[in-house]
C-alpha positions as CSV (number, residue, x, y, z in Angstrom):
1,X,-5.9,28.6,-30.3
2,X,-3.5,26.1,-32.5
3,X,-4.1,22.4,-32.2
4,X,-0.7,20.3,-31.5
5,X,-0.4,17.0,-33.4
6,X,2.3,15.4,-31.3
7,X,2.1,15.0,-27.6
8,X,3.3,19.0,-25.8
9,X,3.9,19.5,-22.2
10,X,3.2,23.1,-20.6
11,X,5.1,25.5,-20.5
12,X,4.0,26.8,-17.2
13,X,3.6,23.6,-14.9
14,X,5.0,20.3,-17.4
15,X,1.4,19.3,-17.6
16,X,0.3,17.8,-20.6
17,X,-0.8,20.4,-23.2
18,X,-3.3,20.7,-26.0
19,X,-2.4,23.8,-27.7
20,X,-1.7,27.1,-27.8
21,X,-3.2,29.5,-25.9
22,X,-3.0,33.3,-25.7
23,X,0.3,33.0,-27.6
24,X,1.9,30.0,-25.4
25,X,2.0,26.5,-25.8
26,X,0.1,25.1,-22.1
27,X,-2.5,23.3,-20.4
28,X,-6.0,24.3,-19.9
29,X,-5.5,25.2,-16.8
30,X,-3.2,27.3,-16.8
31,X,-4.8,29.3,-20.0
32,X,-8.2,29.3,-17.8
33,X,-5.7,30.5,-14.9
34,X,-4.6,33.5,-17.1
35,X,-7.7,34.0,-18.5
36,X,-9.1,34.8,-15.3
37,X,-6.2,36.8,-14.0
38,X,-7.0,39.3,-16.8
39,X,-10.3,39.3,-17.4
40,X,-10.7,40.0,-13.4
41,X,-8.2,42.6,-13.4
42,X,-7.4,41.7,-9.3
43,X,-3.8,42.3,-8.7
44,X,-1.9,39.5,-7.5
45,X,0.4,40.0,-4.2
46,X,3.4,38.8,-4.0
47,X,4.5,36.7,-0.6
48,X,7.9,35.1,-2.3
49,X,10.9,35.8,-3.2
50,X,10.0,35.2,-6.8
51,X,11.8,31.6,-6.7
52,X,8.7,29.7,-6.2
53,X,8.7,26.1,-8.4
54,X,5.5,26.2,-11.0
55,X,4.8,22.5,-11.5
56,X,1.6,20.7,-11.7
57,X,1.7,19.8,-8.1
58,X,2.7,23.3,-6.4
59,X,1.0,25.6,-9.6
60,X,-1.8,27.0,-6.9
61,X,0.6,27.7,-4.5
62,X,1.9,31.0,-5.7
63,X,-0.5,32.4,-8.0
64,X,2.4,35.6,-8.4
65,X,5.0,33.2,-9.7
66,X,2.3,31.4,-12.0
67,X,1.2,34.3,-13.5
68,X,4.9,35.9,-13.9
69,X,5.6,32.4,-15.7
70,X,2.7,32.9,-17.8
71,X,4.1,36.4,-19.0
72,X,7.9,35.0,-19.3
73,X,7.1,31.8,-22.0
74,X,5.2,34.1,-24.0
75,X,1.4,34.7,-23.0
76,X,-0.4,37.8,-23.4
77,X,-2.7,40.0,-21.6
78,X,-3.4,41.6,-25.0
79,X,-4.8,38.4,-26.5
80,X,-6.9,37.6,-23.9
81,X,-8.5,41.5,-23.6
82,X,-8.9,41.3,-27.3
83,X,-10.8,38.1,-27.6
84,X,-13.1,39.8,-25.1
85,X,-13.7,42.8,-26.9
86,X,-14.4,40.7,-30.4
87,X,-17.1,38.6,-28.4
88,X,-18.2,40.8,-25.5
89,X,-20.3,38.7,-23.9
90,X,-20.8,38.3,-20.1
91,X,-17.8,40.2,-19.7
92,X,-17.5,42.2,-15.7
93,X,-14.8,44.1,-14.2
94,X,-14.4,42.5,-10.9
95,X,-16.7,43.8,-8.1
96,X,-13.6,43.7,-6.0
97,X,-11.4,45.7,-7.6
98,X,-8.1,46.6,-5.6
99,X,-9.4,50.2,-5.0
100,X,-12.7,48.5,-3.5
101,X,-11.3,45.3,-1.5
102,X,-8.8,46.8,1.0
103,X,-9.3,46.5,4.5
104,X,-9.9,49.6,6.4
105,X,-7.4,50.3,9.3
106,X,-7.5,54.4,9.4
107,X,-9.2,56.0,12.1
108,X,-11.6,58.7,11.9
109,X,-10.5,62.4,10.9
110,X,-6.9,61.0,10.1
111,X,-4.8,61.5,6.6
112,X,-5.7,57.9,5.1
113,X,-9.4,58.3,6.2
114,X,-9.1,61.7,4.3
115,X,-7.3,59.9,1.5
116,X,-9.1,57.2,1.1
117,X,-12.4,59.0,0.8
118,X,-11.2,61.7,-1.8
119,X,-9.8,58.5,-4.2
120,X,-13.2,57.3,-3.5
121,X,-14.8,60.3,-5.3
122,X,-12.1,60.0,-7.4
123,X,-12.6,56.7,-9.0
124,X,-16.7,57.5,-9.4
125,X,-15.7,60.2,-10.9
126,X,-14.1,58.6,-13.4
127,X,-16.6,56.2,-13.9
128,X,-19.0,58.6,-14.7
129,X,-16.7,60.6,-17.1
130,X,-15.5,57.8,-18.9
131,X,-18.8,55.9,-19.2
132,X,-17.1,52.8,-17.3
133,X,-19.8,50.2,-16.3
134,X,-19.4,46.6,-14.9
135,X,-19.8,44.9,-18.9
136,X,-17.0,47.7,-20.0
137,X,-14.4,45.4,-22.4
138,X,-10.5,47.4,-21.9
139,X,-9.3,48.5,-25.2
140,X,-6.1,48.8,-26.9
141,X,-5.4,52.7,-26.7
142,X,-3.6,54.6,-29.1
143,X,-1.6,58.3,-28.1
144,X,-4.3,60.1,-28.7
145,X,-6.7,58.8,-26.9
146,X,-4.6,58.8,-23.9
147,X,-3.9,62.3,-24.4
148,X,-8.0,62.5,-24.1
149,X,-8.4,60.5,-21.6
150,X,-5.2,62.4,-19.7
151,X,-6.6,66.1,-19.9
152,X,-9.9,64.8,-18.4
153,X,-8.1,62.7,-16.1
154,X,-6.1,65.4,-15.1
155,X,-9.3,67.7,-13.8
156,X,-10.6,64.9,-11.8
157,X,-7.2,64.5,-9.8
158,X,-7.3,68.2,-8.8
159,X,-11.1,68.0,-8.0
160,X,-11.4,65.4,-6.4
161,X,-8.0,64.8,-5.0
162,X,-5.8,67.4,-5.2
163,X,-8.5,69.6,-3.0
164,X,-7.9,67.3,-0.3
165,X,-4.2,67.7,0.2
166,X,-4.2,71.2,0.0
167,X,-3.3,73.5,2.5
168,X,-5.2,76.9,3.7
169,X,-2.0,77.7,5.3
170,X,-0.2,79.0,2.5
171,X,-0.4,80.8,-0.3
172,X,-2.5,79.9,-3.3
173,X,0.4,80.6,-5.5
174,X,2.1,77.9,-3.2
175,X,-0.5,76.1,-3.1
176,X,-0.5,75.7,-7.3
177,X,3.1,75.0,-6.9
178,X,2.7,72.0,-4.7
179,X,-0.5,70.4,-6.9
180,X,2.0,71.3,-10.4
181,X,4.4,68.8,-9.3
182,X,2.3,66.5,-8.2
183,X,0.4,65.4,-10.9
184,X,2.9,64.2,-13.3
185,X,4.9,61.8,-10.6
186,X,1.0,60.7,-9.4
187,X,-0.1,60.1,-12.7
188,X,3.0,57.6,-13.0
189,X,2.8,56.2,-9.7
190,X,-1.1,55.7,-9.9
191,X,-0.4,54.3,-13.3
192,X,2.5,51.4,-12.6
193,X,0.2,50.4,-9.3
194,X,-2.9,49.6,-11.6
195,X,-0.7,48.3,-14.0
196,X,1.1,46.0,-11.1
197,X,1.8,42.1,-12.3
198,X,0.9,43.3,-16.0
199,X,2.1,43.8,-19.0
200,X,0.6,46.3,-20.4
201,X,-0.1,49.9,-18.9
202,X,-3.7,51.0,-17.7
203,X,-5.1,54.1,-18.2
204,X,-7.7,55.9,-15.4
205,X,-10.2,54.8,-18.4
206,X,-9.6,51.5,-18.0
207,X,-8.2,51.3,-21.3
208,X,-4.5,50.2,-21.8
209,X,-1.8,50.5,-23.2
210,X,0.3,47.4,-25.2
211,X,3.8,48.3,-24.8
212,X,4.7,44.7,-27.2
213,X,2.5,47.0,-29.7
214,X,4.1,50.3,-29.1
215,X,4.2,50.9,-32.5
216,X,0.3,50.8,-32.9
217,X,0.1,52.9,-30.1
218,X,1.4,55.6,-32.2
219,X,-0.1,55.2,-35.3
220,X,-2.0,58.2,-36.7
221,X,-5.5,56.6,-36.4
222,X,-7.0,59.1,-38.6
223,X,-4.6,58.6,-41.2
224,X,-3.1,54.6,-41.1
225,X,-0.2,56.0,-44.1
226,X,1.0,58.3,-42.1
227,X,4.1,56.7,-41.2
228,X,5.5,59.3,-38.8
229,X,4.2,56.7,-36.0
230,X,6.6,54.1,-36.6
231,X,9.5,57.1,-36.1
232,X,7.8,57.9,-33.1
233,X,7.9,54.3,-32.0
234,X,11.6,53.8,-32.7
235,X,12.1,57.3,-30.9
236,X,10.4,56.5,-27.8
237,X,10.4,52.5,-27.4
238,X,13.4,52.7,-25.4
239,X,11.9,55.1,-22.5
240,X,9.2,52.4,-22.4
241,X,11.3,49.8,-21.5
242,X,13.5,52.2,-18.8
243,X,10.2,53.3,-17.7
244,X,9.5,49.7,-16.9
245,X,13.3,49.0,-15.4
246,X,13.1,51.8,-13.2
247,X,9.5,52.2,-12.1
248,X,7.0,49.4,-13.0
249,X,9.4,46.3,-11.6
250,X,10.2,48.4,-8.9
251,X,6.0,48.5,-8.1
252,X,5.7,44.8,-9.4
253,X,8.6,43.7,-6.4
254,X,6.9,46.2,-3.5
255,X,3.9,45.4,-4.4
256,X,1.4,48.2,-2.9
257,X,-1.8,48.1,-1.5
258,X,-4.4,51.0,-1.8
259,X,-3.5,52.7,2.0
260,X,0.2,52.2,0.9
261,X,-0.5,53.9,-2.5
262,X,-2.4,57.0,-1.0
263,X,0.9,57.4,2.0
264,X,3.2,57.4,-1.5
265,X,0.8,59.7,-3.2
266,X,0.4,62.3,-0.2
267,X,4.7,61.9,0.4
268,X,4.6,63.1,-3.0
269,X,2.6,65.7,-2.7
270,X,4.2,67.4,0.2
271,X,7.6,67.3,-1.2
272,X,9.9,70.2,-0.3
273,X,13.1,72.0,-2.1
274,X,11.1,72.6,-4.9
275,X,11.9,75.8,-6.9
276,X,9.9,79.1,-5.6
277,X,9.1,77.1,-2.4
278,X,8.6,79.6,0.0
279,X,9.9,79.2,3.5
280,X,6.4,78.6,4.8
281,X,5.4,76.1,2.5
282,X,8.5,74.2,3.4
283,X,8.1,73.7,7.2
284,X,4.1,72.6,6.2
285,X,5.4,70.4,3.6
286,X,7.7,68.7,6.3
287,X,5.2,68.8,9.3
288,X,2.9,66.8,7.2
289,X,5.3,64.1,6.0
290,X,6.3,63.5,9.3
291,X,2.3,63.1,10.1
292,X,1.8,60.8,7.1
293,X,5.1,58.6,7.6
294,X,3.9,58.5,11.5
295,X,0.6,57.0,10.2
296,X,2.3,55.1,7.8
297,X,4.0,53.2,10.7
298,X,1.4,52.7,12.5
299,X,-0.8,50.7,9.6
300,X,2.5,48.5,8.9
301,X,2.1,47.8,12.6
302,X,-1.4,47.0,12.3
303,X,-1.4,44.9,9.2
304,X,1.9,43.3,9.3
305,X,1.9,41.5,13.2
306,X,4.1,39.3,12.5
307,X,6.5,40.8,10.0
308,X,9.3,43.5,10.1
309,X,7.6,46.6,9.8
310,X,10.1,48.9,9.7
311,X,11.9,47.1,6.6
312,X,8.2,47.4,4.8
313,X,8.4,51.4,5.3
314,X,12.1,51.8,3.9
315,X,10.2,49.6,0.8
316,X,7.7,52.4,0.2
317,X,10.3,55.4,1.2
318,X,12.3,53.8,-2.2
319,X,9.0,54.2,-4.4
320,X,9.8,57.6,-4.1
321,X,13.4,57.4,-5.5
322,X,12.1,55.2,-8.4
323,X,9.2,58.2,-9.4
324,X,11.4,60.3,-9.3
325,X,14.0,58.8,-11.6
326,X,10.9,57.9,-13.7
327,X,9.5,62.2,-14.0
328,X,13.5,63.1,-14.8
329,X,12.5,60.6,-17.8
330,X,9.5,62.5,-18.8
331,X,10.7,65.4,-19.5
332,X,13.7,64.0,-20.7
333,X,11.1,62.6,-23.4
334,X,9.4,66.1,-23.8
335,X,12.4,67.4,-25.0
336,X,13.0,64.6,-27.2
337,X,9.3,64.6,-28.8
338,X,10.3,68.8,-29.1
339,X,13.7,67.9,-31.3
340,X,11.4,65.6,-33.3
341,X,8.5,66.9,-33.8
342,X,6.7,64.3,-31.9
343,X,5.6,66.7,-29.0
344,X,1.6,66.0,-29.5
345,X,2.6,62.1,-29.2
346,X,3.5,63.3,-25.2
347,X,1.3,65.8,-24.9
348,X,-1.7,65.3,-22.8
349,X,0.6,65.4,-19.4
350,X,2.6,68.6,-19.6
351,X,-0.2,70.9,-21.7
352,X,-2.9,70.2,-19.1
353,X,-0.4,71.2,-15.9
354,X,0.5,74.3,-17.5
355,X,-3.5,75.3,-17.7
């Protein structure tokens, strides 16, 4: 924090200002607005049309706009994780977390009950495996403790998740087909919706990752002259940003909630016209889509009374054009890291479906 000498207004709201704060010259409260944001990890839905005015009489009106006007004159997430880690002190994850706050509207024995359950076991799961407890501080993550965190990540899905979308109707070669395309587009999906309203990318750990820092993110952290990080990071910065052109602002506009999130996730799951798909498989895969996008209308209905429903279910039906555009760039980047000899950079994603 930078003391001014000459009288500063905020950058955010026009209120007077006293200094800088997590790299952006504002009031108080604003910082303690962004502060909180972070440090609570809640994501922030969006009502507006993002045009809302952010001034000191209308900055609690639209805590979306507020926090995307933090972000755009220059403050950042990173600082404010960091300062927690270097003093650790009282610092909680949020008690209601998004996965842990939604309303319930599925009724008993139906896909979303079924979903919503298995993400359940999911998400203690990963609590226990990554030792994540309620004074856990997020840290910066570099590539290859993603990849860690990925290939444990990765088991969890199928256990826990994976088990419950599967069908005994088909083959268990089919069966392996269906859960090997669906972890890399879930793994994105799950991704840019706990990274929604943020700059940086979180990681089923908790952990994140800065893409402002990408170049640290690649850095060899067992050997800090190895300089074959900052090719990687000149390689791969631009499928960063199209990653978050074509799939994170896509999520950041829709803004999902968990129920919405698991009707993406099973869509995805069941997709047909995959290579290999047998006949069977296909007519399963399209029975239960048009089960999940009749329950899918049926919780708009419920949640949304006074809104257009039916527009809100075209929003999600795009999610799935945006993932997919998002996987073509994955491998697109496989074969990239492959030319340059930056494969183990990418690893963690495609070695652990192919096990």
């Amino acid at each position: 924090m930078t003391r001014m000498t000459s009288p500063q207004f905020c950058l955010i709201c026009g209120d007077s200002a006293d200094s800088l704060h997590f790299g952006a010259l504002s009031c108080r409260a604003c910082a303690a607005f962004f502060r909180r944001k972070v440090a609570g990890r809640r994501n922030i839905f969006r009502r507006c049309d993002r045009q809302c005015k952010v001034d000191t009489g209308k900055r609690k009106l639209c805590a979306s706009c507020r926090y995307d006007k933090c972000l755009k004159v220059g403050m950042r997430e990173s600082a404010v994780l960091s300062r927690l880690a270097q003093k650790n002190q009282n610092y909680k994850k949020p008690s209601g977390s998004p996965e842990e706050c939604e309303p319930s509207t599925s009724t008993s024995g139906s896909i979303l009950e079924n979903l919503q359950n298995a993400y359940q076991k999911l998400e203690e799961a990963r609590r226990k495996a990554f030792n994540i407890s309620h004074d856990s501080v997020p840290q910066n993550s570099n590539y290859k403790r993603m990849n860690e965190v990925f290939h444990e990540d990765i088991k969890l899905v199928v256990e826990n998740l994976v088990s419950t979308l599967q069908c005994p109707d088909i083959s268990k070669e089919q069966q392996k087909l269906l859960h090997v395309h669906f972890l890399v587009p879930f793994i994105l999906l799950e991704g840019g919706y706990k990274s929604t309203n943020s700059e940086l990318f979180y990681l089923p750990s908790g952990d994140y990752i800065d893409e402002n820092r990408i170049a640290e993110y690649y850095q060899n952290p067992d050997d800090l002259n190895d300089k074959s990080g900052e090719a990687a990071a000149e390689v791969f910065r631009p499928y960063w940003k199209l990653n978050r052109l074509t799939l994170k602002m896509h999520l950041d506009d829709v803004q999902l909630d968990l129920p919405e999130l698991l009707f993406v996730a099973a869509l995805v799951f069941y997709d047909y016209g995959l290579q290999d798909q047998t006949d069977d498989c296909i007519e399963m895969c399209k029975r239960m889509r048009s089960q999940i996008l009749e329950e899918l209308t049926d919780y708009e209905k419920n949640v949304r009374i006074n809104d257009d429903h039916s527009y809100r279910v075209g929003q999600i039906i795009m999610v799935l054009q945006a993932i997919q555009r998002t996987v073509n760039m994955v491998h697109e980047t496989r074969e990239i890291s492959l030319v340059y000899n930056l494969y183990e950079r990418h690893s963690s994603i495609f070695e652990s479906i192919k096990d």
